[in-house]
N, C-alpha and C positions, 0 to 999 in steps of 0.2 A: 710067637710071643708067649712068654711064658703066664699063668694065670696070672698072678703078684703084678707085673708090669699091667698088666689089662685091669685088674681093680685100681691100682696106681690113677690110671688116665682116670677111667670114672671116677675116682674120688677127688683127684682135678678139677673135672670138667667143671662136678657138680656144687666146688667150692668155688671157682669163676662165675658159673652161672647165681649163685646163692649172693657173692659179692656184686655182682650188676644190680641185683634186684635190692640189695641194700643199699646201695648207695643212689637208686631211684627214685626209693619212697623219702630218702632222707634230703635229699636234693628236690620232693616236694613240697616237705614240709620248709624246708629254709624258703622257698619260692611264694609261697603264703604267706610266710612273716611276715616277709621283707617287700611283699607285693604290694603299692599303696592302694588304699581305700578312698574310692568315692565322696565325698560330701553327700551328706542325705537329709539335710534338711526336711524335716514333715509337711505336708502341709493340707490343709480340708481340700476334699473333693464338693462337686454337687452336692444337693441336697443334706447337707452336712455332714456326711460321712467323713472318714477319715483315713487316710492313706498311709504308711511307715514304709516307703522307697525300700531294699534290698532288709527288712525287719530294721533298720534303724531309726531311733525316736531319742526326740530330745531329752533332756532329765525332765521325769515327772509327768511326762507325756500322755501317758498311760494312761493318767488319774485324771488330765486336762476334762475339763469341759467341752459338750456339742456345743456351739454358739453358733446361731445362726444370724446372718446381714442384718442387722437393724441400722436404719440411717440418722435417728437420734444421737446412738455413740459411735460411729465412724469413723473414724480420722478424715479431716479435711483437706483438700490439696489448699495452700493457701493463694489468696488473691493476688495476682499477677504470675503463679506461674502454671505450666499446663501441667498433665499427669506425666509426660514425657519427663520434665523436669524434674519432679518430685522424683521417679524411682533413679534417677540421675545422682540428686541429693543423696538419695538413700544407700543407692550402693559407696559413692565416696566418703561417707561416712561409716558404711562398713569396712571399707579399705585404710580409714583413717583409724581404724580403732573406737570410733566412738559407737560404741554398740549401745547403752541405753538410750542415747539420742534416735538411733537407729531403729531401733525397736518400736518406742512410739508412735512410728511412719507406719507397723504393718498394721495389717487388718486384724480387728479386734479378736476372730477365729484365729488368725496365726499367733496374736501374743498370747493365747489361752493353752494352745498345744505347747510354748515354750514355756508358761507357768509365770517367769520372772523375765525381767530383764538379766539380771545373774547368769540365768541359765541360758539364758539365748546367747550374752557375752561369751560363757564357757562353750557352747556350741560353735561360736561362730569363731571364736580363738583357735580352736582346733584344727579347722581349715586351713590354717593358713592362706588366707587369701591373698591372688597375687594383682588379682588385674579385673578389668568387669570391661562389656559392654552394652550400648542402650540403643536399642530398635527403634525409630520411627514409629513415634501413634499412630495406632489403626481405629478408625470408627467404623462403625458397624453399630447403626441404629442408633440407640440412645446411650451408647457405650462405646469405652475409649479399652482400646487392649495395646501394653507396653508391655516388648518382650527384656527383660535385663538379663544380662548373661555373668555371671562371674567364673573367673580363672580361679582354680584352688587344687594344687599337691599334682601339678601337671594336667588336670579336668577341667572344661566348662560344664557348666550348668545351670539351663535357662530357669527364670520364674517367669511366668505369665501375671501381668497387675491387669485388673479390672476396675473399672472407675464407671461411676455411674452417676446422672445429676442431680446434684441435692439442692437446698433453695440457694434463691439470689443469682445462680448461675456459678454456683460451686461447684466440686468435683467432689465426690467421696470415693472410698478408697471400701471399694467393694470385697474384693479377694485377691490371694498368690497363690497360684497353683507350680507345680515344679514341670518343667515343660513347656516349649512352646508351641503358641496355636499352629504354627507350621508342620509342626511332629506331626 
């Protein structure tokens, strides 16, 4: 084989081998694009801290307030129906598009990390939500835990509601955490 032919192949090979590797990293990058994204809703941890799921946070998030449980300004489950019910409510009216209404249902920590109802709409718009569902009340002690699940962009993803008693034998609307207590 003469030299000329023998650099030939090498410069071949090394031009096959150089096209693999470009059309690898470019077939990663489209696969990222095009790869859908989780829902990440934020939401308070314990002792007030705060969580942002894979770094994502709603608008304004950032600048949100620590707010910690006060059962003065709570949201109330209303009389006649359980906590089961309420995040029932909640999620169908997030499926139905009614997000300010929907808002109002969360805990006064989670409408602070969303800032606005606006913002939580434009959060929650995003998702595209397709489908939700609602766990059986668990008590445990003096407290009601409902796990709600919603479907969005092909993902479930549970929130954990906490309910705790407030007077008359009402329910307050303690916290959401993203997660269920089963995880």
């Amino acid at each position: 084989m003469s030299e000329s032919t023998k650099t030939m192949q090498q410069l071949t090979i090394l031009g096959i081998v150089a096209a693999v590797l470009l059309v690898a990293i470019i077939g990663i990058f489209v696969y990222r694009s095009l790869a859908p994204t989780e829902p990440q809703p934020t939401e308070p941890v314990a002792q007030g801290t705060q969580t942002t799921p894979q770094g994502q946070m709603p608008p304004g998030a950032d600048q949100a307030p620590q707010v910690e449980f006060d059962p003065a300004t709570a949201p109330v489950v209303p009389d006649g129906q359980t906590p089961e019910e309420y995040v029932t409510e909640y999620l169908e009216l997030c499926s139905a598009g009614e997000f300010e209404q929907a808002f109002t249902m969360l805990p006064i920590a989670t409408q602070a990390r969303y800032g606005t109802a606006a913002s939580f709409a434009e959060t929650l718009r995003s998702y595209n939500i397709s489908g939700f569902e609602v766990s059986p009340q668990q008590e445990s002690g003096d407290q009601i835990t409902v796990v709600g699940t919603q479907q969005a962009q092909g993902i479930t993803f549970p929130h954990t509601w906490t309910f705790v008693p407030g007077e008359g034998g009402s329910w307050l609307v303690k916290s959401r955490q993203m997660g269920s207590a089963s995880q």
